[in-house]
N, C-alpha and C positions, 0 to 999 in steps of 0.2 A: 412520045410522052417522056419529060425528061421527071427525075425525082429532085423532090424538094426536103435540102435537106435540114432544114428546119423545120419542117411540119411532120420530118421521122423523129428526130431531138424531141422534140413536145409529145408527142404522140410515147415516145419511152422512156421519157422522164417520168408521167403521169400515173402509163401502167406499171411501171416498174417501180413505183414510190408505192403506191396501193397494194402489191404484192408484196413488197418489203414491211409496209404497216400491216396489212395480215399477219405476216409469221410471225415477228416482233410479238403484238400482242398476242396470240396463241404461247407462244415461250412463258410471257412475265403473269397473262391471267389466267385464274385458274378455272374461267367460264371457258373452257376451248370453244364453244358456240359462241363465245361475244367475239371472235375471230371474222367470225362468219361475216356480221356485218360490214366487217372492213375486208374481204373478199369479193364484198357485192357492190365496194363504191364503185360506181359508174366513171371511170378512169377515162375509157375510151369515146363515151358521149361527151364529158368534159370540155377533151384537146379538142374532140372534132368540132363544136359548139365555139370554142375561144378561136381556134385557125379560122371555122368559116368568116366567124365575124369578123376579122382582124383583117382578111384579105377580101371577103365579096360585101360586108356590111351586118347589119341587125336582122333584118329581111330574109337573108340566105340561113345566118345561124338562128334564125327561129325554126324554118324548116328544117334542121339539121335537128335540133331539139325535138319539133312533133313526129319526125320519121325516128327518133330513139325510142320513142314510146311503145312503138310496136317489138320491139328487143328488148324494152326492159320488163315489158307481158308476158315474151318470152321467157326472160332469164324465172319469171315467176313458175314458171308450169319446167323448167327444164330442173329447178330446185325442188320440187316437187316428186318430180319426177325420178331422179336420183336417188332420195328417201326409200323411196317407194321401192325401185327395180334394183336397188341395192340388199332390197331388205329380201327382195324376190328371189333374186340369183343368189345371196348368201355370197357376193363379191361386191366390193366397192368400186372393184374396175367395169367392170361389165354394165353396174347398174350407170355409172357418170355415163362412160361410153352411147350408150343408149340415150339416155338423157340427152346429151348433144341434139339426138337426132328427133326429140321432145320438143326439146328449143328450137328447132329449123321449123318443124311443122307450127308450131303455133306463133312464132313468129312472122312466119309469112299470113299468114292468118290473120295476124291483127294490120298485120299494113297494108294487107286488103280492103279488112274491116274498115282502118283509120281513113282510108285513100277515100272510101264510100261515104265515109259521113264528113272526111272537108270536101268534097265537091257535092254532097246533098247541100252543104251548110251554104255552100257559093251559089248554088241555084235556087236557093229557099229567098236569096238574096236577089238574086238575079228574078222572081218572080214564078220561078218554076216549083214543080211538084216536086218534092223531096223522094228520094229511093227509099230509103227504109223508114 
């Protein structure tokens, strides 16, 4: 497997411009949570969405877009989660830290989920009984 080194270039330009507009704004507004949003732009679904298409076609980066779906479900419950187990532990380290491991479980979760209902949706099509 050799590395592509244009698709590491895109790939940290993307998050590293999104992390740069995070701090930026957190510095000049005085909503530190409107930070937040620009935290949460989806940087790395982006690159991976623009590369896939740019080198396997529309087709591949669609799939690359409906498999981010299940991560950014995640990113929902791992934000959540953080709030929460931060407010619990009375540490902001400990509660993200965790959180991580928020995001993995419900993550895998939903791309289980997602996986279940496009191949319910292909067999609904294909004339077969749908799973869920």
């Amino acid at each position: 497997m050799s590395l592509d080194w244009l698709d590491i270039a895109v790939r940290f330009v993307f998050g590293g411009s999104a992390v740069v507009a995070s701090y930026l704004v957190s510095l000049f507004v005085p909503w530190k949570s409107f930070a937040g949003i620009f935290a949460a732009f989806p940087a790395v679904m982006a690159a991976a969405v623009i590369l896939t298409g740019c080198k396997q076609g529309s087709a591949q980066a669609g799939e690359v877009a409906f498999g981010a779906v299940a991560g950014m479900l995640g990113c929902t419950f791992c934000v959540v989660g953080a709030v929460l187990l931060s407010r619990l532990f009375q540490n902001w380290a400990v509660g993200l830290f965790l959180s991580l491991f928020v995001w993995l479980g419900a993550a895998v979760f939903f791309n289980n989920l997602t996986g279940k209902m496009k191949k319910s949706g292909q067999d609904s099509v294909r004339g077969k009984r749908p799973i869920l």
